[in-house]
TIRO-2110 file (N, C-alpha, C; in Angstrom, 1 decimal):
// TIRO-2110
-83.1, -29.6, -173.7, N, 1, A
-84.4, -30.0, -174.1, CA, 1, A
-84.5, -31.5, -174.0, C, 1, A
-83.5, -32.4, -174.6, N, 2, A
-83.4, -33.9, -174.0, CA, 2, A
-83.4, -34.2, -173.0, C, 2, A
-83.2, -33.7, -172.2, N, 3, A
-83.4, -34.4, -170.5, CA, 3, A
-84.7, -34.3, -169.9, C, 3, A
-85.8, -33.5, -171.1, N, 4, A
-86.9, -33.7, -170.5, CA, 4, A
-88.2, -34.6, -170.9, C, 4, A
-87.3, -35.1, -171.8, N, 5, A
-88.0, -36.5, -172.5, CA, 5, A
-89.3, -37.2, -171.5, C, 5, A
-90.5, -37.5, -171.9, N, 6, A
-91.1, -38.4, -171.7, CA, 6, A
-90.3, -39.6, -171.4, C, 6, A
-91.4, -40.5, -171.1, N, 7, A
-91.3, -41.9, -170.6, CA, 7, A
-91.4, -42.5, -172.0, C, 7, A
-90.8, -43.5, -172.9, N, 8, A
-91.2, -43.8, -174.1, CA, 8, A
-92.2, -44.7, -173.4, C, 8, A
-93.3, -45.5, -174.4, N, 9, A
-93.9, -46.2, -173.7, CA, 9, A
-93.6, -47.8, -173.5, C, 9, A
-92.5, -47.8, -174.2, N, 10, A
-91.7, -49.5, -174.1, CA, 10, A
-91.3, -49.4, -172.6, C, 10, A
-91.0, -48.6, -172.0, N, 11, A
-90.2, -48.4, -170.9, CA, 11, A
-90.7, -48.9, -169.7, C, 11, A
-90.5, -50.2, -169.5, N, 12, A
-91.4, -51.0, -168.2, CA, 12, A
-91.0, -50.9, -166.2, C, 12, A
-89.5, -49.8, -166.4, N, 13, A
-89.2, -49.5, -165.4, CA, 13, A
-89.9, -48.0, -164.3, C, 13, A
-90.4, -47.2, -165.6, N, 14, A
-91.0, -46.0, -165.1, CA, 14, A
-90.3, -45.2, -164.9, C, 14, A
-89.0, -45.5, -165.4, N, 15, A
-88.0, -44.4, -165.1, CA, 15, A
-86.9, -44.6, -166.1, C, 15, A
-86.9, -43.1, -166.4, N, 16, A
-85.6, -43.0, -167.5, CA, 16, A
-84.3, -43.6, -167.4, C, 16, A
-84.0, -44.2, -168.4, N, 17, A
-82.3, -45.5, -168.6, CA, 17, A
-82.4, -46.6, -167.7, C, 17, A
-83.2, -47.0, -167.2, N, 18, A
-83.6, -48.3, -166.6, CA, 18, A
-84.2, -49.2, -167.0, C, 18, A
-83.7, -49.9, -167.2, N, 19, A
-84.4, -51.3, -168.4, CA, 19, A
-84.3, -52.6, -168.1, C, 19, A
-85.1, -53.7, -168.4, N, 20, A
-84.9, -55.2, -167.6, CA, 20, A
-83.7, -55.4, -169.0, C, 20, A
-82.7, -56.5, -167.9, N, 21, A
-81.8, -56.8, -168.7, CA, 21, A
-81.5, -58.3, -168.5, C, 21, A
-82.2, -59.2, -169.3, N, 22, A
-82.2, -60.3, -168.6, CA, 22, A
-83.2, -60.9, -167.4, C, 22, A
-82.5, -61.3, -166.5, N, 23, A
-83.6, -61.3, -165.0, CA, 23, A
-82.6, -60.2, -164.2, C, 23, A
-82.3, -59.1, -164.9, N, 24, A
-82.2, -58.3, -163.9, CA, 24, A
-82.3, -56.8, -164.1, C, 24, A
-81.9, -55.4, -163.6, N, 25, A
-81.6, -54.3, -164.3, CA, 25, A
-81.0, -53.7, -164.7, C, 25, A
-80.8, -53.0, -165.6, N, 26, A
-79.7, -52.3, -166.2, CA, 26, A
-79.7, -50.5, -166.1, C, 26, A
-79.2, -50.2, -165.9, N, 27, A
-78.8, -48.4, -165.4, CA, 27, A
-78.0, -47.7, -166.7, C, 27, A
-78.4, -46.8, -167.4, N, 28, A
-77.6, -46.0, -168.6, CA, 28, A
-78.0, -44.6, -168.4, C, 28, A
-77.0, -44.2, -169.0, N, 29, A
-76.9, -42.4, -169.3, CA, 29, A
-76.7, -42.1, -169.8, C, 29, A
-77.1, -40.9, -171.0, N, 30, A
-76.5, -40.3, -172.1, CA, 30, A
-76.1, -39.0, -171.5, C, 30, A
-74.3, -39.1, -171.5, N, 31, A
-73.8, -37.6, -171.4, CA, 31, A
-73.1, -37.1, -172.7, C, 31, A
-73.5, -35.5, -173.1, N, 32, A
-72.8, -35.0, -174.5, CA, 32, A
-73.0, -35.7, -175.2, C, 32, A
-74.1, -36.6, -175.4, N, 33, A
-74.4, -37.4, -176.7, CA, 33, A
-73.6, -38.8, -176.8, C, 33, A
-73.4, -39.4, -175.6, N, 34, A
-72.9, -40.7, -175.5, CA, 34, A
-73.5, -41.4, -174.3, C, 34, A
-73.7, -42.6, -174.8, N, 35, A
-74.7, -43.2, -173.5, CA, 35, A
-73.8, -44.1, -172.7, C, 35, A
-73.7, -44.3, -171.0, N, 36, A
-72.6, -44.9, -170.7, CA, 36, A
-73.2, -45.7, -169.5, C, 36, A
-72.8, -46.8, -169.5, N, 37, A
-73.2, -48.1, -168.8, CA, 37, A
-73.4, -47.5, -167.2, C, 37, A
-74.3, -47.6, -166.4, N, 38, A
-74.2, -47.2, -164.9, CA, 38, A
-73.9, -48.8, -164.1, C, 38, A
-74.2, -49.9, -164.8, N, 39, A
-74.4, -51.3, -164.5, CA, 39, A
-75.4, -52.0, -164.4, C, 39, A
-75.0, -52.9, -164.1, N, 40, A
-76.7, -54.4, -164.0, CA, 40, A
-76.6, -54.3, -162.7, C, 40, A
-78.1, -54.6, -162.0, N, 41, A
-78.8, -55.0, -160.5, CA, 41, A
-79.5, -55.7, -160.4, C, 41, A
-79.2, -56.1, -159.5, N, 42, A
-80.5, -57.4, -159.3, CA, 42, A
-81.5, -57.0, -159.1, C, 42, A
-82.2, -55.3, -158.7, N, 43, A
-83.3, -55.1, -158.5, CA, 43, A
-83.5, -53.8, -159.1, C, 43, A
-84.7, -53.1, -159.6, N, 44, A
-85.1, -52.2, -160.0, CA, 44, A
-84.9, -50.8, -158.9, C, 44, A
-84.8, -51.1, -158.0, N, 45, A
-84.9, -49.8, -157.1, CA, 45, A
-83.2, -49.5, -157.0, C, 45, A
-82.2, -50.6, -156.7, N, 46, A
-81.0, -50.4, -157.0, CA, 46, A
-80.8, -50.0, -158.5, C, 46, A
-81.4, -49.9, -159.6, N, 47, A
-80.8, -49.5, -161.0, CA, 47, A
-81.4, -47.9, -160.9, C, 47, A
-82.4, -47.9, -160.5, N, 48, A
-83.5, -46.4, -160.2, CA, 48, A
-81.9, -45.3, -159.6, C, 48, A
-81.6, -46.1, -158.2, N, 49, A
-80.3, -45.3, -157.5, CA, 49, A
-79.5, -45.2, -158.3, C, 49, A
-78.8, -46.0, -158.7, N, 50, A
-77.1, -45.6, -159.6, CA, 50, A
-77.9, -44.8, -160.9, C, 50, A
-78.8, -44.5, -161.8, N, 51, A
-79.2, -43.5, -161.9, CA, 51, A
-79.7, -42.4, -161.2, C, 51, A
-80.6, -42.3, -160.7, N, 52, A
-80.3, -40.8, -159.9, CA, 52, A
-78.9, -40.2, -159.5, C, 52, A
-77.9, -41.1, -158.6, N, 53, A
-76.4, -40.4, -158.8, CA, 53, A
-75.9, -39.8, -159.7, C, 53, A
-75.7, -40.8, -160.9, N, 54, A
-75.5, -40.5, -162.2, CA, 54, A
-76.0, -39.0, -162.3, C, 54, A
-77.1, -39.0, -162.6, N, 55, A
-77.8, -37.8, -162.7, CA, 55, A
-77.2, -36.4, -161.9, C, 55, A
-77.4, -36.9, -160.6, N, 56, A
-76.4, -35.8, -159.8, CA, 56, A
-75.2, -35.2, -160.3, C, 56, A
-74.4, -36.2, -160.3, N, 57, A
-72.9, -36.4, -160.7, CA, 57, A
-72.6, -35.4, -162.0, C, 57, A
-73.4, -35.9, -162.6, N, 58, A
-73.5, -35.5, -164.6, CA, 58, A
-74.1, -33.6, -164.6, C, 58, A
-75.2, -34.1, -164.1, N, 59, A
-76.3, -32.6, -164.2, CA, 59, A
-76.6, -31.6, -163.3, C, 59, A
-76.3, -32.4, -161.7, N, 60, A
-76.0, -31.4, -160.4, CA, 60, A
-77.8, -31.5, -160.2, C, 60, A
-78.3, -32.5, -160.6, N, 61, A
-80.0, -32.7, -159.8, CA, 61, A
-80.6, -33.9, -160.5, C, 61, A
-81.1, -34.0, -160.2, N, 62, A
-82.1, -35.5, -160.0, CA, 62, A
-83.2, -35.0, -161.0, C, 62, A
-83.3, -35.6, -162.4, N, 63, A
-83.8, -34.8, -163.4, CA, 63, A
-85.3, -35.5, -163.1, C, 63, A
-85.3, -36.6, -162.3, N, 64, A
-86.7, -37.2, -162.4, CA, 64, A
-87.2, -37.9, -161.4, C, 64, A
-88.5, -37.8, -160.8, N, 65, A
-88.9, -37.9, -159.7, CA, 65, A
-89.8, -39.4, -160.0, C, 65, A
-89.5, -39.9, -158.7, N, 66, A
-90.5, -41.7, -159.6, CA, 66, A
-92.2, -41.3, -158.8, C, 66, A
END
C-alpha cells in the first residue's frame, strides 16, 4: 500500500524520492522500511532515472509514470 503514495505536496520534483539537494538532485528509496541513497545529479531527469532503476531493481516495475 506504500508504494502507492501520492505526491506529498512539498515535492517540487513531481516524482517520488527526488528532491533538490542543494543546486542539484538527489535520488532515495525506501526498501523493507529503510530508505537508501540512489545519489546526487546535476539534473532532475538524471535523479528521475537512477530512481526508476531503483524501482526496477527493488520491485521488478517502474511504480510511477512522470
Amino acid at each position: 500500500q506504500a508504494l502507492n503514495k501520492d505526491l506529498l505536496s512539498s515535492n517540487k520534483s513531481g516524482y517520488p524520492g527526488v528532491s533538490r539537494h542543494k543546486n542539484r538532485w538527489r535520488a532515495r528509496i525506501t526498501v523493507d522500511g529503510k530508505r537508501k541513497s540512489l545519489g546526487v545529479y546535476q539534473t532532475k531527469e538524471k535523479a528521475i532515472d537512477a530512481r526508476k532503476k531503483a524501482e526496477l531493481k527493488y520491485f521488478g516495475k517502474v511504480l510511477h509514470q512522470d
